[in-house]
ROTI-990766 format. One record per atom (N, C-alpha, C): residue in one letter; y, x, z. Coordinates in pm, whole numbers, padded with zeros to 5 digits, always signed. Each point is the difference from the previous one (the first is absolute). Layout:
! ROTI-990766
AYXZ;...
//
This chain:
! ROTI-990766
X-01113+01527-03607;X+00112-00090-00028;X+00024-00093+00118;X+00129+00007+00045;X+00084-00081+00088;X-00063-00177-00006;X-00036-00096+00105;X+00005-00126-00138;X+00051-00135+00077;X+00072-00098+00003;X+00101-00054+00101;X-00160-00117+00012;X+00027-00058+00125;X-00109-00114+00026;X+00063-00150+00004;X+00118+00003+00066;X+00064-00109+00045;X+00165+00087+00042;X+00100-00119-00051;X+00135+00082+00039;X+00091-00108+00041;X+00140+00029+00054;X+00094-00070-00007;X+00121+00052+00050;X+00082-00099+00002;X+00124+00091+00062;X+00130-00149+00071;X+00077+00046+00098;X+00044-00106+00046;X-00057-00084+00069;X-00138+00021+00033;X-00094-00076+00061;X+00059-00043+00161;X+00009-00120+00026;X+00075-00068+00098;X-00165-00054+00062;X-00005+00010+00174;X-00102-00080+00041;X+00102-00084+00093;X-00068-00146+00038;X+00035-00088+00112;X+00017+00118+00161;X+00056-00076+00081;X+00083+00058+00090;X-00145+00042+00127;X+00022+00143+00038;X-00134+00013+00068;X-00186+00000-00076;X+00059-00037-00122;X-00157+00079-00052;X-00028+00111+00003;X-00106+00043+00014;X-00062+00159+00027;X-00089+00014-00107;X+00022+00113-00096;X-00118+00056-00122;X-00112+00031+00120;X-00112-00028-00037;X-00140+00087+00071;X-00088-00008-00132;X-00048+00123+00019;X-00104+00053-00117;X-00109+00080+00113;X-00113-00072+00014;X-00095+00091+00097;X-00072+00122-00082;X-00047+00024-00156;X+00033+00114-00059;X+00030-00028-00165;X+00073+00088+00029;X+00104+00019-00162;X-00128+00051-00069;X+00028-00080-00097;X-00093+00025-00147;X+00022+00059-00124;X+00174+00006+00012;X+00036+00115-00066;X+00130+00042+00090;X+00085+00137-00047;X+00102+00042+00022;X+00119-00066+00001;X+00117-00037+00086;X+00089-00110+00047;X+00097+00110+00001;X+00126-00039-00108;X+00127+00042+00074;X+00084-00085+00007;X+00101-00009+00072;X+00036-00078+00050;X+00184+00069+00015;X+00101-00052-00045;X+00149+00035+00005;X+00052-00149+00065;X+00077+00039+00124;X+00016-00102+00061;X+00173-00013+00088;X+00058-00152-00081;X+00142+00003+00008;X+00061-00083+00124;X-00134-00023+00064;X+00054-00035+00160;X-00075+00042+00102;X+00062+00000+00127;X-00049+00062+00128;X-00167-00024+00016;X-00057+00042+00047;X-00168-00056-00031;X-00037+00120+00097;X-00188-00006+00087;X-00050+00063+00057;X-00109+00026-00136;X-00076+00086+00020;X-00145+00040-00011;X-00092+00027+00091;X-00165+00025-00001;X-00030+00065+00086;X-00101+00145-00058;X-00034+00106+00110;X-00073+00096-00065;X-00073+00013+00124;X-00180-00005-00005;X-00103+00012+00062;X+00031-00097+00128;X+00086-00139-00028;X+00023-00070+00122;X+00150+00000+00023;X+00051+00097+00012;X+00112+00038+00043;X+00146-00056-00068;X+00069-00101+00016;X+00146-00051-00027;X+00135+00076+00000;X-00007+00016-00170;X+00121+00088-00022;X+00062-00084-00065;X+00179-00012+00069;X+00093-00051-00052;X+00074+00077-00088;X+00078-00060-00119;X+00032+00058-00129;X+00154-00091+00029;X+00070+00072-00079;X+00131-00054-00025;X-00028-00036-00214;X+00151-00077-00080;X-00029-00046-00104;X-00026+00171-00094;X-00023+00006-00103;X+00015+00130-00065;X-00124+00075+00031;X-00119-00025+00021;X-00090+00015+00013;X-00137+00021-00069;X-00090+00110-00041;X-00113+00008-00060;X-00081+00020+00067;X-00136-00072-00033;X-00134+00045+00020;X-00119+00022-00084;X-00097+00069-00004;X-00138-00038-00061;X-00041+00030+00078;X-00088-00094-00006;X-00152-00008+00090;X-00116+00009-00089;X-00059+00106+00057;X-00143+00028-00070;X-00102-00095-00020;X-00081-00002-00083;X-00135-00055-00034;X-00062-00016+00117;X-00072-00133+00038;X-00076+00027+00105;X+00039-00040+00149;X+00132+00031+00000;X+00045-00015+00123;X+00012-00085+00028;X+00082-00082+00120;X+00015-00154+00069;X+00141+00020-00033;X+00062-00112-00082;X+00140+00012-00011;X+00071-00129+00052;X+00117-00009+00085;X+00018-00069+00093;X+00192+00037-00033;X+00094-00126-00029;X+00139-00040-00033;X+00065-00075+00045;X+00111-00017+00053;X+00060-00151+00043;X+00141+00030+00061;X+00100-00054+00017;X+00108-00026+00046;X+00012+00063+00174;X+00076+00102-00022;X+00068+00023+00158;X+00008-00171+00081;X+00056-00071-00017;X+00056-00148+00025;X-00088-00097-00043;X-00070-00051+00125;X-00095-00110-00052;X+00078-00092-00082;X+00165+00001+00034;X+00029-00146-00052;X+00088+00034-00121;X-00054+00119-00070;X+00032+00026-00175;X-00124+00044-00069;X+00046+00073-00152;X-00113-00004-00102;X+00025+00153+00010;X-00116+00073-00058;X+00029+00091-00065;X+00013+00047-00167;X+00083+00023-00035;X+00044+00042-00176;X-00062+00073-00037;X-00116+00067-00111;X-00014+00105-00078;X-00051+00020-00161;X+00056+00066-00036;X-00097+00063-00149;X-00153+00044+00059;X-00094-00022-00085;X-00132+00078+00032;X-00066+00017-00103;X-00114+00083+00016;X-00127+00022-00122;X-00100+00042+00010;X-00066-00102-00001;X-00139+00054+00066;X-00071+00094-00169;X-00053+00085+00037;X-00042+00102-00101;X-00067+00058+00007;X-00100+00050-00128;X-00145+00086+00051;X+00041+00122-00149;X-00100+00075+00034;X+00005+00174-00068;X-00106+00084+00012;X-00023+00110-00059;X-00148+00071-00022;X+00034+00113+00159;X-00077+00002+00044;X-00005+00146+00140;X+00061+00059-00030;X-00035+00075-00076;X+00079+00127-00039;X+00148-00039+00023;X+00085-00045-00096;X+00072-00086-00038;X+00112-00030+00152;X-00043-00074+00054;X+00001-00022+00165;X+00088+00093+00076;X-00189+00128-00008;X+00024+00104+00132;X+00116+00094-00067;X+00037+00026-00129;X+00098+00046-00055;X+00104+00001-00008;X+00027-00143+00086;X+00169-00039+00002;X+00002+00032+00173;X-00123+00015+00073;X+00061+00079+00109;X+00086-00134+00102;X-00053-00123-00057;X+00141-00132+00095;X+00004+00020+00136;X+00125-00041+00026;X-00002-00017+00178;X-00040-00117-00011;X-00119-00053+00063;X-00074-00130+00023;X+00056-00057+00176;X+00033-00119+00004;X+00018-00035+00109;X+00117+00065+00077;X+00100+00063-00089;X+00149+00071+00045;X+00092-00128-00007;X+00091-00011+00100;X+00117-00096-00049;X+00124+00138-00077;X+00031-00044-00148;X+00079+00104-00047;X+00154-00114-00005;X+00097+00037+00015;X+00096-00014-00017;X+00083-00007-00127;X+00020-00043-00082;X+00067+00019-00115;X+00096-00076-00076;X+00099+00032-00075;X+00131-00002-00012;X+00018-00083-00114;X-00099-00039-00070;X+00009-00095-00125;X-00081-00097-00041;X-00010-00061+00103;X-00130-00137-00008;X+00016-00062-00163;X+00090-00015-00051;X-00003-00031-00138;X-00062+00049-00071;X-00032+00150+00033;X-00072+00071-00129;X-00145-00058+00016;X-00048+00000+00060;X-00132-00065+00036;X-00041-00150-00064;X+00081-00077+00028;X+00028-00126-00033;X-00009-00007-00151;X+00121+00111-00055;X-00023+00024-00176;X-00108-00007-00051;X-00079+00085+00128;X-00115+00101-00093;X-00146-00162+00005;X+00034-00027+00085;X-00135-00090+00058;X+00073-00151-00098;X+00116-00045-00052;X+00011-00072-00100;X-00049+00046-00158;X+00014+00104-00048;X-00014+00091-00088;X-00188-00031-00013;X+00009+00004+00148;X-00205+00034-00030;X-00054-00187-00047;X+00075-00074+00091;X-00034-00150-00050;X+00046-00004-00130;X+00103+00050-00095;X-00012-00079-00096;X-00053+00082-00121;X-00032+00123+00032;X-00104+00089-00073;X-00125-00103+00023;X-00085-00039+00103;X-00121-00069+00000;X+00030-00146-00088;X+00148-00033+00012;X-00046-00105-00062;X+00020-00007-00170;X+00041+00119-00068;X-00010+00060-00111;X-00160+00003-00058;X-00068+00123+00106;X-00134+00016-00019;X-00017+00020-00141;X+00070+00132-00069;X-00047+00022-00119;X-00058+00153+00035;X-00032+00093-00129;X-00022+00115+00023;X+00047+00123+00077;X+00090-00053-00020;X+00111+00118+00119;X+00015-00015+00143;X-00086-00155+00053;X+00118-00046+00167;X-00115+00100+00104;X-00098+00002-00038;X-00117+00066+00081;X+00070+00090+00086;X+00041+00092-00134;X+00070+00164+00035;X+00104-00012+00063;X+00090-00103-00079;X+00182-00021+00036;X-00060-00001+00185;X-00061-00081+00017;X-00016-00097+00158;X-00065+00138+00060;X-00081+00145-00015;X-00012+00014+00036;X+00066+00113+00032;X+00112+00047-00111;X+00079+00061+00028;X+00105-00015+00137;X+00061-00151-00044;X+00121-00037+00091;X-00057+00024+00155;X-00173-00059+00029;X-00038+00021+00155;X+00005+00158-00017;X-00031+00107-00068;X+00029+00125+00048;X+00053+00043+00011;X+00126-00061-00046;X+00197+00028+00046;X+00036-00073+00104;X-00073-00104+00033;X+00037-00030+00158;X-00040+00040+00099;X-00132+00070-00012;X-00046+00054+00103;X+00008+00139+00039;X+00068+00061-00146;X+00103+00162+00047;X+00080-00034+00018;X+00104-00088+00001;X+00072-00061+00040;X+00019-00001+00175;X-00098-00064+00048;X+00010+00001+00150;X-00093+00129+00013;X-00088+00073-00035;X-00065+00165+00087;X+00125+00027-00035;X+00117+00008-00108;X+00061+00112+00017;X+00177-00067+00120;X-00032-00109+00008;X+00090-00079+00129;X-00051+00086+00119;X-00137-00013+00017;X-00062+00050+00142;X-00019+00138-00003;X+00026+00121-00097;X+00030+00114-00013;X+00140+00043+00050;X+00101-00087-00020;X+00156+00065-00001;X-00002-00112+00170;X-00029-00046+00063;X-00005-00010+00130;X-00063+00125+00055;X-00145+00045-00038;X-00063+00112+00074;X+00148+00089-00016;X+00040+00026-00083;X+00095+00163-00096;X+00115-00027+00141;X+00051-00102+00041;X+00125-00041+00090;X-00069-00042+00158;X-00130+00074-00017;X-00065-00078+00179;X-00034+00128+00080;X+00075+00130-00007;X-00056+00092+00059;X+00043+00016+00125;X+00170-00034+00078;X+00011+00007+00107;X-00026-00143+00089;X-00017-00149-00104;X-00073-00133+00059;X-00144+00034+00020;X-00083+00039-00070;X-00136+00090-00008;X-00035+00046+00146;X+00118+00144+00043;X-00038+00105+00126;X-00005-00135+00106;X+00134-00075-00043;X-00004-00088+00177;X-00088-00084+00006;X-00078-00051-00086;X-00094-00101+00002;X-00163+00059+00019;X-00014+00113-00039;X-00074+00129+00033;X-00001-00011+00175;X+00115+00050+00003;X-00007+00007+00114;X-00022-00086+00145;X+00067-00113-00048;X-00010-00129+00052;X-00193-00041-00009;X-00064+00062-00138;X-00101-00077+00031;X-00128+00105+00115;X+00117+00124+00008;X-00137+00099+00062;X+00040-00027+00174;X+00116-00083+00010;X+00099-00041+00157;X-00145-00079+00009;X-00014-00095-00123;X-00072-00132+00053;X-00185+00061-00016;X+00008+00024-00032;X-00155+00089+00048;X-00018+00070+00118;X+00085+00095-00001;X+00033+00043+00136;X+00024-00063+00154;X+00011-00150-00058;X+00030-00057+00124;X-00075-00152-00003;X-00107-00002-00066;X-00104-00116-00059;X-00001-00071+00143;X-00016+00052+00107;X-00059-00087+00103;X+00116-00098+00065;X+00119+00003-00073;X+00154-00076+00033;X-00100-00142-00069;X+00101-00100+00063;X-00041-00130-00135;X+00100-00026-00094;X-00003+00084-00078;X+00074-00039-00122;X+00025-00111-00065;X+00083-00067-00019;X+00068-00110-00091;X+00088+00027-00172;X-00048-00018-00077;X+00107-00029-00133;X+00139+00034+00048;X+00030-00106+00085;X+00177+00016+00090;X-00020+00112+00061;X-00054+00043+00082;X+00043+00114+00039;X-00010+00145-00084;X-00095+00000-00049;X-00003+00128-00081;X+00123-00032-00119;X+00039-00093-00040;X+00123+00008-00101;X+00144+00047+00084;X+00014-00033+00105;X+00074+00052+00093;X+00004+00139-00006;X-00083+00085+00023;X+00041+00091+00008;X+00017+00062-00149;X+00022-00084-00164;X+00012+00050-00065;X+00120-00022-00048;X+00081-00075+00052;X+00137-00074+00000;X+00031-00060-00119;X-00132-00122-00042;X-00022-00064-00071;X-00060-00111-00004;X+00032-00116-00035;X-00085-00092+00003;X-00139-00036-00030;X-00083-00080+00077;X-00119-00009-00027;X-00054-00007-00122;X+00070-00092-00110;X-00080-00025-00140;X+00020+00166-00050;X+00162+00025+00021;X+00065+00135-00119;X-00141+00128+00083;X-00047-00013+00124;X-00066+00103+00033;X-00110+00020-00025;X-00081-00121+00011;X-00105-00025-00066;X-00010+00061-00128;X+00133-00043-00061;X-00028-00024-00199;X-00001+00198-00009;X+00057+00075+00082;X+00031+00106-00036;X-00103+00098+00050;X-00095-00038+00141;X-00104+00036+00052;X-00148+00026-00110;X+00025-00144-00039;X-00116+00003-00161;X+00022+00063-00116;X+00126-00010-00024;X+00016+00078-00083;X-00011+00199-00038;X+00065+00013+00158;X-00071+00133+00027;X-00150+00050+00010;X-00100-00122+00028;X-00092+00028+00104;X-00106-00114-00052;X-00014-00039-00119;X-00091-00108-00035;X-00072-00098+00106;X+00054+00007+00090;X-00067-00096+00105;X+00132-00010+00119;X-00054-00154+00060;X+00137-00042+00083;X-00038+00031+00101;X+00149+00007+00092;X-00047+00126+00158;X-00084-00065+00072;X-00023-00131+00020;X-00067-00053+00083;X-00208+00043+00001;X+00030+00007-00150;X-00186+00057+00000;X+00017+00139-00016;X+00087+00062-00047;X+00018+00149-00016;X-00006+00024+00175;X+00009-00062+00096;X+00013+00047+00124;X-00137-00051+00076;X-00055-00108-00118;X-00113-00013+00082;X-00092+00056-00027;X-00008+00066-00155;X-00115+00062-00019;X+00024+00156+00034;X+00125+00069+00078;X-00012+00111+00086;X-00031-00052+00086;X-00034-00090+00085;X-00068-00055+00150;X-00127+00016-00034;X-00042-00065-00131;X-00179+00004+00000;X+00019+00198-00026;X+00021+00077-00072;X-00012+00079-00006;X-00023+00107+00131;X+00114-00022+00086;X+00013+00062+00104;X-00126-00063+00121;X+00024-00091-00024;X-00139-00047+00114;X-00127+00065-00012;X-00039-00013-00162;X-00103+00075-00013;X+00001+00121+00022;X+00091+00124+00005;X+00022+00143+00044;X+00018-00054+00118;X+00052-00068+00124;X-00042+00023+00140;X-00146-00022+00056;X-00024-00152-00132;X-00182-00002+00066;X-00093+00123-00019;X+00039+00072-00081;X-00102+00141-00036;X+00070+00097+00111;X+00067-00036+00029;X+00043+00107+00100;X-00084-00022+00170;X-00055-00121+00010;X-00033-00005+00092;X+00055+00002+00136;X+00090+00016+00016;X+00084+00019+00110;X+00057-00150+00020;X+00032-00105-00014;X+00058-00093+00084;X-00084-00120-00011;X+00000-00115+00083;X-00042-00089-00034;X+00040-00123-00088;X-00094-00050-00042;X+00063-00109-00130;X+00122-00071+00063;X+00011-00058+00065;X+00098-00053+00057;X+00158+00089+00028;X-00038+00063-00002;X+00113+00153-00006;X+00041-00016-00099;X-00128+00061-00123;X+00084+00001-00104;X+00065-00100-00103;X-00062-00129+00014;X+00089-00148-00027;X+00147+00026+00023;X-00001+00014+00112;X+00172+00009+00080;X+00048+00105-00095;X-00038+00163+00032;X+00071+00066-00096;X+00001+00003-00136;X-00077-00108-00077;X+00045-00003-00121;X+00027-00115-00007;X+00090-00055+00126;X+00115-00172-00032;X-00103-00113-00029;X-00123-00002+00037;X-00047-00102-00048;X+00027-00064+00144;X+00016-00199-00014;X+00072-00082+00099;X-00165-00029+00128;X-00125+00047-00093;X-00096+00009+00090;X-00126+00052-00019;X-00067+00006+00055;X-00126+00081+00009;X-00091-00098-00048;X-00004-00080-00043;X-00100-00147-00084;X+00059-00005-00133;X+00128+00040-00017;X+00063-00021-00131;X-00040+00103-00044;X-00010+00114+00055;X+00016+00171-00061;X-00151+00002-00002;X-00110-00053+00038;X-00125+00023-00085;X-00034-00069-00075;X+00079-00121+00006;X-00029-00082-00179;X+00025+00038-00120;X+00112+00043+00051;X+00081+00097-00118;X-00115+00108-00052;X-00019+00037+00100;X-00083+00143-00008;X-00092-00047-00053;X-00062-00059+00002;X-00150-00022-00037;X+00011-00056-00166;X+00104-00105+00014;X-00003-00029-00161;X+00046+00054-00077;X+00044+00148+00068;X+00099+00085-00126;X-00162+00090-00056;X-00092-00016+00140;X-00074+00166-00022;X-00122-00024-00018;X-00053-00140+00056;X-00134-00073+00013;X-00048+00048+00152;X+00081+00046+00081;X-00120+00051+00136;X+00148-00021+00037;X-00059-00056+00213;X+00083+00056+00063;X+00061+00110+00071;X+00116-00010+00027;X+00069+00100+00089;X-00142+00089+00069;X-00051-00007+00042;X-00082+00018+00073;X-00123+00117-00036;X-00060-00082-00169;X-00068+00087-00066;X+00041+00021-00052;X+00158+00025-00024;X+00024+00109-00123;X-00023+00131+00017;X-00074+00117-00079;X-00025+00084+00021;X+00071+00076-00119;
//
């Protein structure tokens, strides 16, 4: 059974506050009716209004206003459920989804407050019904984007095998949206969404990848291969290295 923890809706913060949650203790979704960033593993993704998220159990969840000098608006619900239960609904966790009826959400997450504040025999179920109509609700939002993303899909595909292919460039957010003839937030938002992770670590963790296939290769020196996998130096590129792997560049074997 579905079971709500804490809810609201219309939720207004002061101008420039930032949500930080260093780890979620339960499941967070979140429908959101103004411009606002998130982040995923670090990484700052801008969202336009019309906006969903959940963020998984566990994770570091992190909210706040594009514009230091506004608020950000949302419905939310923080919510917990049996595993099973969970891995069954299959969620896009940490997707920005797009969607067309922020009201329905709003309904559903008023509906669940005044079921709790009923609290007779029936609100348990009612409440845990309504969260399992909101949350097919958005998998099946983030389904009919996949069903309409097959020729946005190839170019972003492709775009991301350009940027592997060419790791040792120094890539920027701005520039790689450039060549997608899109803006930084809309590229971002559409990068993750394809690709559960934002280009900036999706490109760095093909650098750790690839470094490690040149160090087994034996053929160049560390300092070589820093450069060809874009790292800005040869002190940065074994820190990295070392705290991704526990050994350095050096002894990795």
């Amino acid at each position: 059974m579905l079971k709500e923890v804490l809810c609201g809706t219309d939720t207004g913060h002061k101008n420039g506050y930032v949500f930080e949650k260093a780890v979620a203790t339960q499941y967070l979704f979140c429908c959101f009716t103004s411009p606002f960033f998130f982040e995923v593993k670090g990484e700052r993704i801008e969202c336009k209004a019309g906006t969903c998220i959940i963020n998984k159990m566990g994770d570091k969840v992190v909210h706040g206003p594009i514009d230091k000098n506004s608020q950000f608006i949302n419905h939310w619900l923080w919510f917990v459920g049996d595993d099973d239960e969970i891995e069954k609904l299959s969620l896009p966790f940490d997707v920005p989804i797009e969607i067309h009826d922020s009201d329905f959400y709003k309904r559903g997450i008023d509906f669940i407050m005044e079921e709790r504040l009923k609290g007779d025999e029936f609100s348990d179920e009612c409440i845990s019904n309504e969260i399992f109509k909101m949350l097919v609700a958005v998998k099946r939002a983030h389904q009919k984007i996949g069903s309409k993303k097959d020729e946005k899909y190839e170019k972003f595909n492709k775009l991301r095998i350009y940027f592997f292919n060419h790791c040792s460039e120094k890539w920027t957010l701005k520039k790689m949206s450039q060549l997608s003839d899109y803006s930084v937030s809309r590229f971002c938002n559409i990068y993750v969404s394809f690709f559960n992770v934002s280009p900036m670590n999706d490109l760095l963790d093909w650098r750790f990848e690839f470094a490690k296939h040149l160090i087994l290769l034996n053929t160049h020196k560390i300092s070589e291969i820093a450069e060809m996998c874009g790292f800005s130096s040869v002190h940065y590129f074994s820190r990295f290295f070392t705290e991704r792997t526990g050994v350095s560049p050096k002894n990795y074997k």
